[in-house]
N, CA, C and O atoms as a MOPAC input file, in Angstrom:
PM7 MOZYME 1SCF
protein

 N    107.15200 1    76.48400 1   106.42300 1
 C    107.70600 1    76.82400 1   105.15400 1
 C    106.60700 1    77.36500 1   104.24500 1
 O    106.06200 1    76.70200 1   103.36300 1
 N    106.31500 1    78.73100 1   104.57000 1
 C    105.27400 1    79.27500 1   103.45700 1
 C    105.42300 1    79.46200 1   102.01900 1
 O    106.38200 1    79.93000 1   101.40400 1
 N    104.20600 1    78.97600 1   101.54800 1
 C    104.56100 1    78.71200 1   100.07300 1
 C    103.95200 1    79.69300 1    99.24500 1
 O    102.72600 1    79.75300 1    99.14800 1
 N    104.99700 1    80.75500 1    98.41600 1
 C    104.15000 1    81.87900 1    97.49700 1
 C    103.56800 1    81.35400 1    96.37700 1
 O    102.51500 1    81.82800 1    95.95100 1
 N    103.89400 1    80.80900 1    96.06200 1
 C    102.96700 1    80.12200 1    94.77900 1
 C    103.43900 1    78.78600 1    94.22700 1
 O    104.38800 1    78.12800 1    94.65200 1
 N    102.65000 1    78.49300 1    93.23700 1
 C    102.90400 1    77.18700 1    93.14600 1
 C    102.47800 1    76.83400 1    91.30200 1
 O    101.31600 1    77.07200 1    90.97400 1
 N    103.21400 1    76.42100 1    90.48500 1
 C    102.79500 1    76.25100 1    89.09900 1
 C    103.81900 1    75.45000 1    88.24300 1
 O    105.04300 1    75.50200 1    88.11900 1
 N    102.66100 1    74.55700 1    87.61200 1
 C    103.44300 1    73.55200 1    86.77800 1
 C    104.65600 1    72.74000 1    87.41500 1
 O    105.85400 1    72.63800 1    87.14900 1
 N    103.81800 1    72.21900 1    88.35700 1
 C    104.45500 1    71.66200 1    89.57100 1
 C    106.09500 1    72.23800 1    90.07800 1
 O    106.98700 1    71.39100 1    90.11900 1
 N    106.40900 1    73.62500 1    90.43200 1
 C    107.31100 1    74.62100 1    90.84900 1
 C    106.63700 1    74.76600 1    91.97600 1
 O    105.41500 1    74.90400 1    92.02400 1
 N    107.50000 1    74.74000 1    93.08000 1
 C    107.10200 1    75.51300 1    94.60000 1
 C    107.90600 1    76.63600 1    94.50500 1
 O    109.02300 1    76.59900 1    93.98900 1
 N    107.32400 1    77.79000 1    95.04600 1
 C    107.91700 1    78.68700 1    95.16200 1
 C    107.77600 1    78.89400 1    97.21100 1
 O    106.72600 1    78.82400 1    97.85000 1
 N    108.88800 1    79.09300 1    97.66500 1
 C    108.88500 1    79.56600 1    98.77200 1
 C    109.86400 1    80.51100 1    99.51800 1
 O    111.08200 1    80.66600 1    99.42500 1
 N    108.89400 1    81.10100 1   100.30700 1
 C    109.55000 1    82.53800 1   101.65000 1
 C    109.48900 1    81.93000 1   102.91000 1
 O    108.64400 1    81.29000 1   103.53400 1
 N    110.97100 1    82.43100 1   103.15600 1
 C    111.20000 1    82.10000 1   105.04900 1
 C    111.42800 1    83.19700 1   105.79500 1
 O    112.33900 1    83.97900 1   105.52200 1
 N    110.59600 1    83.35700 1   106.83400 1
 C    110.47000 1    84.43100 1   107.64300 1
 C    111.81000 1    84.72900 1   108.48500 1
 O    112.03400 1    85.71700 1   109.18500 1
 N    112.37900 1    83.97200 1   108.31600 1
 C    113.37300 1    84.28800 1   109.05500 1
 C    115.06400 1    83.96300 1   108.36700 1
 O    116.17800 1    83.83400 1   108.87300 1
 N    114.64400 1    83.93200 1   107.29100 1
 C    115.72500 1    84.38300 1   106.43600 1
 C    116.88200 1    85.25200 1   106.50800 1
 O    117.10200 1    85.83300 1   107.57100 1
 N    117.73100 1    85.43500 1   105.41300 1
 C    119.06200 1    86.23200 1   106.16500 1
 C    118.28700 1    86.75100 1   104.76200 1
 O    117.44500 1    86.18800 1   104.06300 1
 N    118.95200 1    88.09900 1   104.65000 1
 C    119.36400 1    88.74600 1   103.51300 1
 C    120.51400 1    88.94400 1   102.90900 1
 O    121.64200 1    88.74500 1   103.36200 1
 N    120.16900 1    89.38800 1   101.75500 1
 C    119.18200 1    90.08000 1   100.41600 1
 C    118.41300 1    89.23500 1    99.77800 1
 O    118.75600 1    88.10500 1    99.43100 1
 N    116.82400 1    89.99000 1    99.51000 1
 C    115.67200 1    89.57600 1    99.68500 1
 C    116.44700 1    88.10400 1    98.06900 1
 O    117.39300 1    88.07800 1    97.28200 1
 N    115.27300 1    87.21100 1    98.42800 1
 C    115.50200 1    86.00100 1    97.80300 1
 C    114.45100 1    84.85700 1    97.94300 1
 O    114.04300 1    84.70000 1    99.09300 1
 N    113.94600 1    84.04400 1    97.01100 1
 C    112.82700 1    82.85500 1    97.35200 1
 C    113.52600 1    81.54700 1    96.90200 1
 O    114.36200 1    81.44400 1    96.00400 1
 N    112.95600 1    80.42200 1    97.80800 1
 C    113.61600 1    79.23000 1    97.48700 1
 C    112.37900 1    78.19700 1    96.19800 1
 O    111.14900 1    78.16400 1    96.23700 1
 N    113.06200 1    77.68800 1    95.47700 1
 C    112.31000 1    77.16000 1    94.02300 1
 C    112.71500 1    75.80400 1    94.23600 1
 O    113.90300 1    75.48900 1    94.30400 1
 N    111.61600 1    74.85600 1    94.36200 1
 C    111.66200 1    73.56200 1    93.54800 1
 C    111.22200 1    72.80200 1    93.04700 1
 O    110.10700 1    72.68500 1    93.55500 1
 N    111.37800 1    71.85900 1    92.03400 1
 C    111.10400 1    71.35700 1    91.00500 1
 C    111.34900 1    69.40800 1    91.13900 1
 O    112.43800 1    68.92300 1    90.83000 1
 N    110.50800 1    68.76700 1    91.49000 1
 C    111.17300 1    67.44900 1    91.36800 1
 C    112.11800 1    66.81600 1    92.11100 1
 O    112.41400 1    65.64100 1    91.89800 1
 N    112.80500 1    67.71400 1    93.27400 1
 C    113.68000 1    67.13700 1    93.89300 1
 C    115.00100 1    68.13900 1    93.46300 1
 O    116.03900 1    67.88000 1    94.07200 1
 N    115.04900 1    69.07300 1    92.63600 1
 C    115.91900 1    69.97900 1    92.25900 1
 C    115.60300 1    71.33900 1    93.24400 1
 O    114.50600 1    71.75800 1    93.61500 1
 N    116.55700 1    71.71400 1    93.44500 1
 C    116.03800 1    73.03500 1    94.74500 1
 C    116.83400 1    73.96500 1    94.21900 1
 O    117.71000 1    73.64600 1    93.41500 1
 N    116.61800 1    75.33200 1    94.63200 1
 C    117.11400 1    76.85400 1    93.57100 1
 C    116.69700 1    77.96100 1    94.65500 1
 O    115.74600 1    78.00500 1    95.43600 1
 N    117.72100 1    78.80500 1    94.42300 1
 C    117.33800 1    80.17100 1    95.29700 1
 C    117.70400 1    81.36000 1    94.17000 1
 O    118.62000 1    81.46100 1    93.35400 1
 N    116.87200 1    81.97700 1    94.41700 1
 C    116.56000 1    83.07800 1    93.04800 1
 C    116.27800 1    84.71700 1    94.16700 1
 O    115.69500 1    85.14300 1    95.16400 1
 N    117.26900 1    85.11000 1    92.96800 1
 C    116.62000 1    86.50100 1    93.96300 1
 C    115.02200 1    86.80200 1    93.28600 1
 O    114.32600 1    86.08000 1    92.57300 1
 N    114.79100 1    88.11300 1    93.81000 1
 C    113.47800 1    88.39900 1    93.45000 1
 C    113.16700 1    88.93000 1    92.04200 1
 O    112.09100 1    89.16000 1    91.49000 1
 N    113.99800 1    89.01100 1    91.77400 1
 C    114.02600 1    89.53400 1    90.37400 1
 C    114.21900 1    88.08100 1    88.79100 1
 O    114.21400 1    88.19500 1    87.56500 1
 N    114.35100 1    86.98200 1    89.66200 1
 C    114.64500 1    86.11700 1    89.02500 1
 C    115.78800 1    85.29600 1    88.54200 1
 O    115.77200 1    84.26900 1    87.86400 1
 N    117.25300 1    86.28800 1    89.27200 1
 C    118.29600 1    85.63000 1    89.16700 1
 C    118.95300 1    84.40200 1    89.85600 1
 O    119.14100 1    84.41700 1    91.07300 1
 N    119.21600 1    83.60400 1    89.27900 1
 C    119.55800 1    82.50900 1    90.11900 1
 C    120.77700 1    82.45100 1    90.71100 1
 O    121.75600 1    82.46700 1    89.96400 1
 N    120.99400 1    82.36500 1    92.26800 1
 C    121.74700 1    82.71900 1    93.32500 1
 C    122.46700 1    81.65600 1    93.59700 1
 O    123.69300 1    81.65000 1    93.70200 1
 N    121.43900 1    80.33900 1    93.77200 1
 C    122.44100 1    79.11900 1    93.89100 1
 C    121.27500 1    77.74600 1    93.39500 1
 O    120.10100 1    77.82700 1    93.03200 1
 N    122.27200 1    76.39400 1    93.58400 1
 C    121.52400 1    75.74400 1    92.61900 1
 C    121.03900 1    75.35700 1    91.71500 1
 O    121.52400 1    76.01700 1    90.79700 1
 N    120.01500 1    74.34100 1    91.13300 1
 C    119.65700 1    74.35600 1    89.80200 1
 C    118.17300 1    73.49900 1    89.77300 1
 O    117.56300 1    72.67400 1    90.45300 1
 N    118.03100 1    74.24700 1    88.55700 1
 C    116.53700 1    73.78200 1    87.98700 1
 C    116.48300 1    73.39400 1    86.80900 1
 O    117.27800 1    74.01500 1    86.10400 1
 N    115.85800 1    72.58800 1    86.23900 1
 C    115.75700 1    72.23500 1    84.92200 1
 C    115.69600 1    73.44100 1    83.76600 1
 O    115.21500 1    74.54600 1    84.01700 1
 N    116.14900 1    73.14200 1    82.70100 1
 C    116.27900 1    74.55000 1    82.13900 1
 C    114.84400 1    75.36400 1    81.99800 1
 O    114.81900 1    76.56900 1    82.25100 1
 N    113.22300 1    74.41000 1    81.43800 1
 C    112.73700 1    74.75700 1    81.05500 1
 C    111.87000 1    75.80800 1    82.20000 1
 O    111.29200 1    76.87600 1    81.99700 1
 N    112.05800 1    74.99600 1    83.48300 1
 C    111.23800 1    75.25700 1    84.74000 1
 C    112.47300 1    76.92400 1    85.65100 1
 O    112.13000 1    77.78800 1    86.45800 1
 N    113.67900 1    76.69200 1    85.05500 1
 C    114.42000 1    77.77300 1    85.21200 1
 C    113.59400 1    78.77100 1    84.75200 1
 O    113.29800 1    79.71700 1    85.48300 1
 N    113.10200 1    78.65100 1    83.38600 1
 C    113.24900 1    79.79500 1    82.31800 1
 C    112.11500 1    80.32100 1    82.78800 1
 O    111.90100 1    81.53300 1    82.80900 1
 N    111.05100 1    79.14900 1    83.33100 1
 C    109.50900 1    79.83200 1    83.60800 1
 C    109.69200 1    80.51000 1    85.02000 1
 O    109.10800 1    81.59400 1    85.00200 1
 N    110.28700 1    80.26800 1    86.22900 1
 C    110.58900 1    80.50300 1    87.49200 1
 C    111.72500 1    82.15600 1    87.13300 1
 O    112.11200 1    82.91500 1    88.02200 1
 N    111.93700 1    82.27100 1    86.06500 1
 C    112.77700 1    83.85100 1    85.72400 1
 C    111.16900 1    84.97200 1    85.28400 1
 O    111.01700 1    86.12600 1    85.68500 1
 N    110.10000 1    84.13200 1    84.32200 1
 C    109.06800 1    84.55400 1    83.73400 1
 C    108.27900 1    85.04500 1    84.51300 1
 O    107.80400 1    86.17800 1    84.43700 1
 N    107.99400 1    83.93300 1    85.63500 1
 C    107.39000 1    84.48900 1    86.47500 1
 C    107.48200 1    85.66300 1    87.68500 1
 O    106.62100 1    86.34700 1    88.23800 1
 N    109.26400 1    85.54200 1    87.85400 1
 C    109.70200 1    86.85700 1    88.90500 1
 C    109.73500 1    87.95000 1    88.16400 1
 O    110.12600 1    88.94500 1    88.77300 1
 N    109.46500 1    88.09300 1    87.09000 1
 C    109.88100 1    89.31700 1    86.19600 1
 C    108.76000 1    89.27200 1    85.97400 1
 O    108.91600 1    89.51000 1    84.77700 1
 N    107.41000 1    89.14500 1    86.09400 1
 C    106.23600 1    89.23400 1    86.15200 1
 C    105.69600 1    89.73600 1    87.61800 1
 O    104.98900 1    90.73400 1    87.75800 1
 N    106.07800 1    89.00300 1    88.54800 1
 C    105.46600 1    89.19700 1    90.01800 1
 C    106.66100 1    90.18100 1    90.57900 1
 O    106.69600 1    90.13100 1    91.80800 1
 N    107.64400 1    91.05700 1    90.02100 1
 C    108.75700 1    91.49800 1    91.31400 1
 C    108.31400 1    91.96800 1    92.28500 1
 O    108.56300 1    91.61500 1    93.43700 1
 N    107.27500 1    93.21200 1    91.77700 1
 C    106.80600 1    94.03500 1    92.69800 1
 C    106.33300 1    93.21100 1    93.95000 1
 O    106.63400 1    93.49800 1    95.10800 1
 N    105.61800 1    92.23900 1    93.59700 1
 C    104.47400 1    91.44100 1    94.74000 1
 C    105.34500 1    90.93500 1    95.63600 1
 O    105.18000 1    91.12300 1    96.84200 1
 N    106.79200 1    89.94600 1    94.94600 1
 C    107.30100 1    89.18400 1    95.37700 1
 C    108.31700 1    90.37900 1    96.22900 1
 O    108.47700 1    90.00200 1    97.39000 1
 N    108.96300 1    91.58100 1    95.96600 1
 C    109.87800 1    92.54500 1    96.96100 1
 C    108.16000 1    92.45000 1    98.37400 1
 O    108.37600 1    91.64800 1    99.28300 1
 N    107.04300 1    93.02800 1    98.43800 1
 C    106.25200 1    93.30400 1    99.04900 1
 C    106.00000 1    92.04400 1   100.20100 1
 O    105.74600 1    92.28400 1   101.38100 1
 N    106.12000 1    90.64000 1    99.62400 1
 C    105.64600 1    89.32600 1   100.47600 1
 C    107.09200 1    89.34800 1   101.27600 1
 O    107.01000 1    89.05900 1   102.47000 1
 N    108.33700 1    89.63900 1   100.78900 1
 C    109.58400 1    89.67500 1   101.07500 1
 C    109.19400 1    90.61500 1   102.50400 1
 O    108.86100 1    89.97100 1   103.49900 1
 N    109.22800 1    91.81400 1   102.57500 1
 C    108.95500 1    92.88600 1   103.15700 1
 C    108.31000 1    92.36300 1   104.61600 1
 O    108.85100 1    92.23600 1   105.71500 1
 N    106.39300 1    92.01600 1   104.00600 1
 C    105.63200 1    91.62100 1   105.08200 1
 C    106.33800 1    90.01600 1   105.75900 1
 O    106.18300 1    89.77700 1   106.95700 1
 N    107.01100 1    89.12700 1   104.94900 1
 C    107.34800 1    87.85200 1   105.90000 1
 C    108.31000 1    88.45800 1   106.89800 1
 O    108.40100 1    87.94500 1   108.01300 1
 N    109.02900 1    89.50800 1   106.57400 1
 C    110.47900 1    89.80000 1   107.88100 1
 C    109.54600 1    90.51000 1   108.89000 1
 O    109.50800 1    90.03600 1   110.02500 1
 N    108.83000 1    91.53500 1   108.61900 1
 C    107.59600 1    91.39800 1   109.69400 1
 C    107.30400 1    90.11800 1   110.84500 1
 O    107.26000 1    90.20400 1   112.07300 1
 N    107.15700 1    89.12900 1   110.12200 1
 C    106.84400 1    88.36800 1   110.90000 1
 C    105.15400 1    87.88500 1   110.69700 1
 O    104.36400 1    87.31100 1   111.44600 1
 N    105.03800 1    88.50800 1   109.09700 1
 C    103.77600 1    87.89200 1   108.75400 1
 C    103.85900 1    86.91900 1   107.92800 1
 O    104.93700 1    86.75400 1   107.35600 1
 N    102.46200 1    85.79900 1   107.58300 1
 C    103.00400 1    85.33700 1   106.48300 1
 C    103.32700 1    85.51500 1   105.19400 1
 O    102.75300 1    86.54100 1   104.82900 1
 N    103.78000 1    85.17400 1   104.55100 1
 C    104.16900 1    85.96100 1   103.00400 1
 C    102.84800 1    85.88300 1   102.46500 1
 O    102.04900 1    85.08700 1   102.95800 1
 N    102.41600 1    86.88200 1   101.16800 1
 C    101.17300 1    87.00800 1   100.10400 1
 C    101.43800 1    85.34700 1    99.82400 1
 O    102.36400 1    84.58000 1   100.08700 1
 N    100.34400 1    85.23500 1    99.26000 1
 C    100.45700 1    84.46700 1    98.07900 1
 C    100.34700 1    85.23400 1    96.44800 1
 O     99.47800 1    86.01500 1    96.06100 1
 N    101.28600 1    84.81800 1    95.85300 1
 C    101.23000 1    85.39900 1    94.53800 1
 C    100.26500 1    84.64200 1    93.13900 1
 O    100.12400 1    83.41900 1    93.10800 1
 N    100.06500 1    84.94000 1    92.77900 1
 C     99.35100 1    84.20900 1    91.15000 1
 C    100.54500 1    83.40100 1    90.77200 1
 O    101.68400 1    83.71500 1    91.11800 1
 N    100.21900 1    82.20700 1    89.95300 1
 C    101.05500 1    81.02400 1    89.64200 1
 C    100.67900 1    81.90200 1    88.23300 1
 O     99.88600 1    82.82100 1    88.03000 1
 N    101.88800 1    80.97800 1    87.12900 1
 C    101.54700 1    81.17500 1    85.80300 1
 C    100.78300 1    80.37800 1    85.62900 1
 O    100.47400 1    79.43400 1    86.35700 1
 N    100.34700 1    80.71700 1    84.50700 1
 C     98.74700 1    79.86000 1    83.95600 1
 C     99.04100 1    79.34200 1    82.16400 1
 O     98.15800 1    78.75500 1    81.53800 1

């Protein structure tokens, strides 16, 4: 289970063998979330505040996060992306 980043205790993760349309799995505490790459939330839930930062951050990283998307169906492992700070 490769992990793209990681902040303010948020996992962000890519599965190589995923179905599509591109998407990362988010969690928080025991709360789990699938977000597309752009930051919309697909299914699940997250706390609002850790929602709002996990939208901040895909709308910050899309580009990186479509690209790690890309190379994991490859069959590589995903980038790692920059956490927020």
């Amino acid at each position: 289970m490769p992990i793209v980043s990681m902040f303010f205790g948020i996992i962000v993760r890519m599965y190589a063998d995923d179905h599509n349309s591109p998407h990362m799995h988010v969690e928080y505490q025991g709360s789990k979330a699938v977000y597309s790459l752009d930051g919309e939330l697909l299914s699940g839930e997250l706390p609002r505040k850790q929602h709002r930062l996990v939208q901040a951050w895909a709308a910050i990283h899309e580009e990186e996060l479509q690209a790690s998307w890309e190379v994991c169906h490859e069959g590589e492992q995903p980038m790692r992306i920059e956490p927020l700070r």
